[in-house]
DODRENRO-513991 format. One line per 4 residues: their letters; for each residue x negated, y negated, z negated of C-alpha. Coordinates in pm, whole numbers. Example, Ala and Ser with C-alpha at 12.3 -4.5 7.8 and 13.67 -1.06 7.14 Angstrom:
BEGIN
as> -1230,450,-780  -1367,106,-714
***
This chain:
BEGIN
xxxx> -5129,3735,-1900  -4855,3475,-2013  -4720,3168,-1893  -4570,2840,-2114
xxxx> -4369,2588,-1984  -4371,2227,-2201  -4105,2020,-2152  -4125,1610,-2298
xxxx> -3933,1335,-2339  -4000,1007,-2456  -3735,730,-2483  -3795,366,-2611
xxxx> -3600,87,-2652  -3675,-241,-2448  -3414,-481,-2491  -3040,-440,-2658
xxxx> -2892,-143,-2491  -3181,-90,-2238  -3475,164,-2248  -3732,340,-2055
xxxx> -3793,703,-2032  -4072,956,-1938  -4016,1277,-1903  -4222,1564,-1831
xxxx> -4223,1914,-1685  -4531,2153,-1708  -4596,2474,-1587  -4943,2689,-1680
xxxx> -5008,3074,-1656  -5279,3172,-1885  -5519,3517,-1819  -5458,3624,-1494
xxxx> -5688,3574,-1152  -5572,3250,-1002  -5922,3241,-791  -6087,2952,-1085
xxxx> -6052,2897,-1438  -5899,3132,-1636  -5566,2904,-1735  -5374,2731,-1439
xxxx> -5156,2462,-1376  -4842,2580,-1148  -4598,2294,-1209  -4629,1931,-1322
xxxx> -4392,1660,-1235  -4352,1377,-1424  -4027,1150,-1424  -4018,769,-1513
xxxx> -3695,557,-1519  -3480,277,-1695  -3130,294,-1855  -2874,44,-1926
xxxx> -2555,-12,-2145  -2345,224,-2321  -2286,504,-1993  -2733,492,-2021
xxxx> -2628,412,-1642  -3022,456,-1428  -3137,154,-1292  -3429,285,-1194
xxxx> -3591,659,-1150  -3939,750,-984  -4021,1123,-950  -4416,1211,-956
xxxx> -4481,1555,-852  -4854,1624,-998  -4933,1973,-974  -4682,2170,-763
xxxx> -4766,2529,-550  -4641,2428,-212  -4743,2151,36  -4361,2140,97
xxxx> -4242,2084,-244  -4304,1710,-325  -4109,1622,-21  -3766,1634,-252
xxxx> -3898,1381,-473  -3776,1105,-307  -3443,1246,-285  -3368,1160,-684
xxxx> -3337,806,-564  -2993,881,-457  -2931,927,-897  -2977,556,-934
xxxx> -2637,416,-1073  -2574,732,-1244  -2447,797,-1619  -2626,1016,-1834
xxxx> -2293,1016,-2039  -2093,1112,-1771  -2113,1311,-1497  -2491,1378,-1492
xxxx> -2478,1731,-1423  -2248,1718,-1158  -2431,1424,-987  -2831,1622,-1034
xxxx> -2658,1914,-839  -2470,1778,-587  -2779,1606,-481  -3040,1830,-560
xxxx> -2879,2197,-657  -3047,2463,-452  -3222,2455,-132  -3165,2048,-118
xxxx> -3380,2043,-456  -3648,2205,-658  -3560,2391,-894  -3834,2253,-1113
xxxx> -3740,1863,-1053  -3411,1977,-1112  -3443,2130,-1424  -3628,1864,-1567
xxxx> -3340,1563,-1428  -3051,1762,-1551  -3320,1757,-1918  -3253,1400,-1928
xxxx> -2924,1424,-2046  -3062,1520,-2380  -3161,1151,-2370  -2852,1052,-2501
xxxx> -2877,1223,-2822  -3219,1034,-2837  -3069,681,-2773  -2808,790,-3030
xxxx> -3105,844,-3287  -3284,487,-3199  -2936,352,-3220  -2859,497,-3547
xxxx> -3200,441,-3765  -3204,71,-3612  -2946,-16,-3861  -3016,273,-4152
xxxx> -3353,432,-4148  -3332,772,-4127  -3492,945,-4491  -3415,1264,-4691
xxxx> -3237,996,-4912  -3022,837,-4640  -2927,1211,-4537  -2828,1317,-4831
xxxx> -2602,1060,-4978  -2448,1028,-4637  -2526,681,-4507  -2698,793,-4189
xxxx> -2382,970,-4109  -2160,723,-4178  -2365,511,-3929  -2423,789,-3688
xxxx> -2000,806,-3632  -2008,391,-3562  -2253,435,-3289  -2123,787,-3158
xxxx> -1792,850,-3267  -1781,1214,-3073  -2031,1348,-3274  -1832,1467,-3538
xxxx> -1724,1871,-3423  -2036,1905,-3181  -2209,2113,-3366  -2192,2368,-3705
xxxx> -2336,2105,-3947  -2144,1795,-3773  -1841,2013,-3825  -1537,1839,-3954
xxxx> -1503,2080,-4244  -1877,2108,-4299  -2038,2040,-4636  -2241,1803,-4453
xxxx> -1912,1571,-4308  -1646,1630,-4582  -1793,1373,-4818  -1907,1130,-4531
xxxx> -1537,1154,-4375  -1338,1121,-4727  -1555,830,-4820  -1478,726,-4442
xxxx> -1104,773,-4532  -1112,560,-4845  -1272,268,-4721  -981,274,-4454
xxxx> -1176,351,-4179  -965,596,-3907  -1241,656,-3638  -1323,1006,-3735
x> -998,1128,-3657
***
């Protein structure tokens, strides 16, 4: 017996600063006796929404619960209306739970709404090739970095690689610091 859980996100641009989302939460258990086919589905909600300007602030969210194992559970859907006017760049986490943490939730929607978050780092992406495509070339000689800290500044220090004293940043930053440009400090 096993069970997988697939989580998805797609994010696409549709105007300047605006894009849509879908995201998606799956559930299946695989080998067991579920009473039918050998694989099942347990969970599968699907989210669908809008952002706008630089916070990726939700104009517009609509929770589809697919698949889930109680009659009960699709009844919180509606309740991720009240995320509408949100920022995924600030707050989000604070604002899923507060509205749907534990027993006002479930803790499948939930998990997949406090997922969208990771939009951001998508958006940054879009952002970032619009203007330098992203290839092994552009990587390696720096200029999608360079371009990655004008659309998202806080990047540098997030992570081991996007260290400030990285292999990776030292020659981005230093060619930064020649040209005169302060922002990475």
């Amino acid at each position: 017996m096993r069970a997988r859980r697939t989580k998805t996100v797609d994010v696409q641009p549709t105007g300047k600063g605006e894009y849509s989302f879908e995201a998606r939460l799956t559930d299946r258990a695989f080998g067991g006796d579920y009473g039918g086919p050998s694989d099942t589905v347990i969970h599968d909600i699907e989210i669908t929404g809008r952002l706008r300007g630089p916070e990726l602030t939700v104009v517009s969210l609509t929770v589809t619960p697919h698949e889930l194992p109680y009659r009960t559970c699709p009844t919180v859907a509606p309740a991720a209306a009240a995320l509408v006017g949100a920022s995924l760049r600030s707050g989000w986490r604070k604002t899923v739970l507060a509205h749907l943490g534990g027993a006002k939730g479930c803790t499948h929607m939930t998990t997949l709404l406090l997922g969208l978050a990771e939009i951001t780092t998508q958006v940054i992406f879009l952002e970032m090739n619009s203007t330098t495509e992203c290839t092994r070339e552009s990587r390696t000689d720096g200029r999608w970095l360079d371009r990655s800290l004008e659309v998202e500044p806080n990047l540098l220090d997030v992570c081991f690689s996007l260290r400030r004293d990285s292999p990776v940043m030292i020659p981005v930053l230093d060619r930064r610091s020649s040209m005169g440009n302060k922002d990475e400090s």
